[in-house]
N, C-alpha and C positions, 0 to 999 in steps of 0.2 A: 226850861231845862228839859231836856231830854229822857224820858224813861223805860224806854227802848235802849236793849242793850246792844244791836248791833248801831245802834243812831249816835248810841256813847260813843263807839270805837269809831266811827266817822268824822264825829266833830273833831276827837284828837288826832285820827289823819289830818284833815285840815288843815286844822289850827299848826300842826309839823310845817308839813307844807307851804301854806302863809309864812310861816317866819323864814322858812327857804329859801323862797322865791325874792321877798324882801331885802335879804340878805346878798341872793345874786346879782338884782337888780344895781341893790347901791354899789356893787362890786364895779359892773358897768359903767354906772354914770362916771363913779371914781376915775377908772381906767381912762372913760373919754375925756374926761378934764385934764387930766395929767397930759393928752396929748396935745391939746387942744393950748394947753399953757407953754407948752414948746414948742408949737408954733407960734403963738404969739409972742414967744419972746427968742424967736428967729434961733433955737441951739441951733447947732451941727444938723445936716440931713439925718445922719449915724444913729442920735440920739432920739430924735423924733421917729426916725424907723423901726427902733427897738421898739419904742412905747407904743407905735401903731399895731405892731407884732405882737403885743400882750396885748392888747386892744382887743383885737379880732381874735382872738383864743380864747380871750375873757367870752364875746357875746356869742361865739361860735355853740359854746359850752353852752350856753343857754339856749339856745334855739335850738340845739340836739335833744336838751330835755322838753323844752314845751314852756321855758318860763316868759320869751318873747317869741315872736312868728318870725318865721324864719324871714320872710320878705320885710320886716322891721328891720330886722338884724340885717341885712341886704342892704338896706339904705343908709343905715347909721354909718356901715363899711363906706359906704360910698362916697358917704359927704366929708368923712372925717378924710379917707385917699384922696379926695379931689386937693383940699388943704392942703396935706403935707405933701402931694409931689408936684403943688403951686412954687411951695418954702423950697422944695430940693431944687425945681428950676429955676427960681430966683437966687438962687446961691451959687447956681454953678455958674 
């Protein structure tokens, strides 16, 4: 344990932090499953574009903060768009 007082107010930044990021992350993953299960279960282009739209707002938002790299956040975009406008062109 820490008995330094500016070392105290560090760990509790942290540990803030840590649960933050945690928290954004799962947001993430959530987000990309939900679209991920729209297209697998072929909805509407409509509705899977909406959810790719909160998608990328979702990881946008983290990558402006620093919780993933941006060039993470680049790719995740990438693969999840290549899907869904596989699903829109096979629909139309």
């Amino acid at each position: 344990m820490a008995n330094i007082k500016s070392q105290e107010k560090r760990n509790k930044q942290n540990e803030k932090r840590r649960a933050r990021n945690t928290q954004v992350k799962s947001s993430i993953r959530t987000a990309a499953k939900k679209v991920e299960k729209a297209v697998a279960a072929k909805q509407s282009p409509d509705a899977v574009k909406d959810l790719y739209v909160k998608f990328v707002s979702t990881i946008d938002k983290a990558a402006g903060v620093g919780v993933v790299h941006r060039k993470n956040a680049a790719r995740k975009k990438s693969r999840i768009a290549k899907r869904v406008n596989a699903l829109a062109k096979a629909q139309s």
